[in-house]
C-alpha positions in Angstrom: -198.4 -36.4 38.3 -198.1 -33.0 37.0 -194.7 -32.4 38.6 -193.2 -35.1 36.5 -194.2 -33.1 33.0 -191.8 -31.4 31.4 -191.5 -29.7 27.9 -189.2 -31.6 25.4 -187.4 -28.5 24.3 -186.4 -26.0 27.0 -187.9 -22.5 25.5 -185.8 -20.0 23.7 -184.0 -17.3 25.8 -185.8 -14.3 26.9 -182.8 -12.3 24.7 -184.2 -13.0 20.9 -187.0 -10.4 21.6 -183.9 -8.0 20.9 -183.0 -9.2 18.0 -185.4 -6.8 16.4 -185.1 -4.9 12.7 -184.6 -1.3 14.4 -182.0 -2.8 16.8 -180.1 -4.3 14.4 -180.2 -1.7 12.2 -179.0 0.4 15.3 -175.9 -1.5 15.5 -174.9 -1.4 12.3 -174.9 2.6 12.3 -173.1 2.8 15.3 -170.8 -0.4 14.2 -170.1 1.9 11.0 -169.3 5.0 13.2 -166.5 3.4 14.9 -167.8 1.9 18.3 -166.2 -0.4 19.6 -168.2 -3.9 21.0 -167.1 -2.8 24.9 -168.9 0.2 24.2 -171.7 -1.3 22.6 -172.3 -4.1 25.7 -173.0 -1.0 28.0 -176.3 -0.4 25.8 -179.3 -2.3 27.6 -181.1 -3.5 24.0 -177.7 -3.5 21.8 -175.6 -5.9 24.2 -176.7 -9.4 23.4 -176.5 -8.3 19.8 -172.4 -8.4 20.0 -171.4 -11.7 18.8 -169.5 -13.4 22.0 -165.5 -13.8 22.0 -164.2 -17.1 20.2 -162.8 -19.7 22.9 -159.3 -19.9 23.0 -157.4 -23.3 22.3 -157.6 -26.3 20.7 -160.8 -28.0 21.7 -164.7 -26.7 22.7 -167.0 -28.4 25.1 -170.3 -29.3 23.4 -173.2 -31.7 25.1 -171.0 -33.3 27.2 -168.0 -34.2 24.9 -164.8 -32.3 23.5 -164.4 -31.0 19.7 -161.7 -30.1 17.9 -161.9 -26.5 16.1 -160.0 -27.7 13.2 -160.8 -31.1 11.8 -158.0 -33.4 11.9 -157.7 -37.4 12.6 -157.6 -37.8 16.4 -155.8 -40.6 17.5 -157.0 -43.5 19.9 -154.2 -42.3 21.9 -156.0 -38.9 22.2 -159.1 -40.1 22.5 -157.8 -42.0 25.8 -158.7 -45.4 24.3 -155.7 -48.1 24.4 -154.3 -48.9 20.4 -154.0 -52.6 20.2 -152.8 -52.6 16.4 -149.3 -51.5 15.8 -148.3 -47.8 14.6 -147.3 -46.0 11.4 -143.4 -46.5 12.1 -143.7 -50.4 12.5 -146.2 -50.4 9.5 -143.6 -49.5 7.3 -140.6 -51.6 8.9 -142.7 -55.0 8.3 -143.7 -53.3 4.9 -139.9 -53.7 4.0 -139.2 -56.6 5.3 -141.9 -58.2 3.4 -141.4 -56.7 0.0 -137.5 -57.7 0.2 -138.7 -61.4 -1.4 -140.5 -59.5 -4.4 -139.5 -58.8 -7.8 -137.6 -55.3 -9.0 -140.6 -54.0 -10.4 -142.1 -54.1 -7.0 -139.0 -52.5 -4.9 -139.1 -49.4 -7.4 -142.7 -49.0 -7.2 -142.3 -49.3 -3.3 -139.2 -46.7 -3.3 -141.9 -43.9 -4.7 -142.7 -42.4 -1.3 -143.0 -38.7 -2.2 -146.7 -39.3 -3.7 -147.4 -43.0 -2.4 -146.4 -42.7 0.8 -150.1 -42.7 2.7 -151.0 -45.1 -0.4 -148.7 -48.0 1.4 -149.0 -46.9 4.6 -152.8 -47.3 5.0 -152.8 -50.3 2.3 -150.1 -52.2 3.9 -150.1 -55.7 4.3 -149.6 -55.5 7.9 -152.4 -53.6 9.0 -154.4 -56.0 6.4 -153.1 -58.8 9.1 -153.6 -56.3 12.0 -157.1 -56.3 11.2 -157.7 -60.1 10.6 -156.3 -60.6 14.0 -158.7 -57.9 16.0 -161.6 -59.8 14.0 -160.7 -63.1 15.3 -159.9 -61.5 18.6 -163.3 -59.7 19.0 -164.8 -63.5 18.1 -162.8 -65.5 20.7 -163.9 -62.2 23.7 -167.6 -62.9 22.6 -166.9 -66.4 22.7 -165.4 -65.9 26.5 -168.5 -63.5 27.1 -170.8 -65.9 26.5 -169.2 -68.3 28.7 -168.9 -65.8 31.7 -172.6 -65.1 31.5 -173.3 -68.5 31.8 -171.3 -69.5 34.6 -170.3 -66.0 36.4 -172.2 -62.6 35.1 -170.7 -60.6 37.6 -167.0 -61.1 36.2 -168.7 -60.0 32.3 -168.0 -55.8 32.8 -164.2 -56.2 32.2 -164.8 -58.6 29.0 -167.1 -56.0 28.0 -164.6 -53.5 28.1 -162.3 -55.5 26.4 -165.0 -56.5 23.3 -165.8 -52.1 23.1 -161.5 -51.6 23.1 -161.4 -53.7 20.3 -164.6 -52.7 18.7 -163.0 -49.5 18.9 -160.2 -50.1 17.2 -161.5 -52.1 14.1 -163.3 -48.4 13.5 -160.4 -46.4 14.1 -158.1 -48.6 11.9 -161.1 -48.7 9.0 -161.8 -44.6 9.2 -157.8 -44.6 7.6 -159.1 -46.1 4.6 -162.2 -43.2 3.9 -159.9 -40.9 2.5 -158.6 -43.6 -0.2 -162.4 -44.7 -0.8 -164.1 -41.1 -1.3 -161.0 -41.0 -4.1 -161.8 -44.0 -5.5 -165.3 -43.5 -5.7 -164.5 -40.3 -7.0 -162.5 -41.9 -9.8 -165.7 -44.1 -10.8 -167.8 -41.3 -10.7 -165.4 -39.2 -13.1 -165.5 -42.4 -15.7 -169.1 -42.8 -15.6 -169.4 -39.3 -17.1 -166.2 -39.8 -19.3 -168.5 -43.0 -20.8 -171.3 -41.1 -20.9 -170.2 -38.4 -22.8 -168.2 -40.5 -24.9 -171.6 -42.0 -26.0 -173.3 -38.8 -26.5 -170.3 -37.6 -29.0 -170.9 -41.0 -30.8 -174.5 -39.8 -31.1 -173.8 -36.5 -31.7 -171.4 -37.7 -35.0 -173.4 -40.4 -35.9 -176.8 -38.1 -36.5 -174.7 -35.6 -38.3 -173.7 -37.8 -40.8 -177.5 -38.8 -41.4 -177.8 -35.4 -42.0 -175.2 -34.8 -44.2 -176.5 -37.9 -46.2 -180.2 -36.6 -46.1 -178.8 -33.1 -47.6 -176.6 -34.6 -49.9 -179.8 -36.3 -51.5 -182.0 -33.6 -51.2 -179.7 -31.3 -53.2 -179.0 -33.9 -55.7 -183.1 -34.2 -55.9 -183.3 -30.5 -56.1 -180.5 -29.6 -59.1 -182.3 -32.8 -61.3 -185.5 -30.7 -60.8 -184.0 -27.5 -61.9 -182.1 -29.3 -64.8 -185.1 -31.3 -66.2 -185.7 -29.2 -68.5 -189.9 -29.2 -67.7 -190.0 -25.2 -68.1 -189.7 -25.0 -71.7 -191.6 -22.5 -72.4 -189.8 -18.8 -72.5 -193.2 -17.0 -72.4 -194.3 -18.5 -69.3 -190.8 -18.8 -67.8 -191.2 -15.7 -65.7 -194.1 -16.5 -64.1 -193.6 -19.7 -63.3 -190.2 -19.0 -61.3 -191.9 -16.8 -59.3 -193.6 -19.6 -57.9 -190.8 -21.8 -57.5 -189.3 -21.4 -54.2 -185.2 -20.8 -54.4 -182.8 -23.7 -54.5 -181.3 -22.2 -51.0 -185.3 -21.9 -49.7 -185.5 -25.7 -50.2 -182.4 -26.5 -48.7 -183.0 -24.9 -45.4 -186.9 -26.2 -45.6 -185.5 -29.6 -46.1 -182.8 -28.9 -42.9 -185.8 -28.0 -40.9 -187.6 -30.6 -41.6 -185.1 -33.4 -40.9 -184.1 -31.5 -37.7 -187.5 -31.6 -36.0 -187.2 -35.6 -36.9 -184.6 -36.2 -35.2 
């Protein structure tokens, strides 16, 4: 029983205990006085501390399955899975053949192909039909399955394969169209703000003008008080300016006040 226990993780390698402050400081000082990293793999604690060589060519082995190095769309063709759906080059043949019934407008619009030309290529009508027929297609095989299991389950592995070829190729044909749909979504994103900041100048214009119209009326309020003629006395005029506040004091008290309102 305790031979069949066995960690979940495997344990770190024994080499990370080098990977210490002083040794890496080490290396950079001797990094910084020219040695080179054939040099440095000859020192016992400074030789797992040189980063390894980059694998040459196009692809890398990882857990069992092959990655590219730069990230590009793989074809099924690559990936050693049969295409069932027709390719770029008849794409755009039945494109033109089916556009030849429709109006001018539409032939210019289809004669754009420095900018457009992915644009009709992925959105084509024929790999729109391409795909309606894989869906039917993958519905008649698990129609077939299910008939197979019932009478003969030993003859259902190749109509599996067939269902996962298929399969396959509904995803490969519907990753084409992420690159269109991250844009679009992009593009709805980008008008959400646009409306959102539209609104928030609308705001922005709408209080100003309520504050305009608030100062408007408090200065109005403010030169009818200075021009009421109340002080008439001479004697007591300079003393009682003194404790009048400015016309400019009221005016920014009055800002102030509407401000923190707001």
């Amino acid at each position: 029983m305790n031979s069949e226990i066995s960690a979940l993780y495997p344990p770190p390698p024994p080499y990370y205990k080098l990977f210490t402050s002083e040794n890496v400081l080490k290396f950079n000082e001797l990094k910084e006085k020219g040695v080179s990293d054939d040099e440095m793999k000859n020192i016992e604690n400074l030789r797992f501390l040189v980063p390894p060589t980059p694998p040459k060519g196009e692809q890398y082995r990882s857990f069992g399955e092959l990655w590219w190095f730069e990230d590009k769309h793989v074809g099924l063709k690559e990936s050693g899975v049969e295409q069932i759906y027709g390719d770029s080059t008849s794409d755009k043949e039945n494109d033109k053949e089916s556009q030849r019934g429709e109006t001018t407008l539409g032939h210019i619009q289809s004669s754009k192909i420095d900018e457009s030309e992915a644009y009709e290529e992925v959105f084509s009508q024929f790999r729109i039909n391409e795909l309606k027929k894989m869906t039917k297609s993958l519905l008649l095989n698990f129609l077939e399955l299910v008939g197979l299991l019932a009478k003969n389950p030993l003859l259902s592995a190749k109509k599996i394969d067939q269902i996962r070829t298929i399969l396959i190729n509904i995803h490969h044909l519907l990753n084409s169209y992420r690159l269109h749909q991250s844009r679009e979504s992009l593009i709805l994103i980008m008008q959400e703000k646009l409306k959102d900041v539209k609104e928030e100048i609308i705001n922005i214009n709408r209080t100003c003008k309520h504050v305009e119209s608030q100062l408007d009326l408090m200065s109005k309020k403010i030169d009818q008080t200075y021009d009421s003629g109340r002080i008439k006395d001479s004697n007591h005029d300079t003393s009682l300016r003194k404790n009048i506040r400015s016309k400019d004091q009221l005016i920014s008290d009055a800002i102030t006040a509407i401000l923190q309102h707001i």
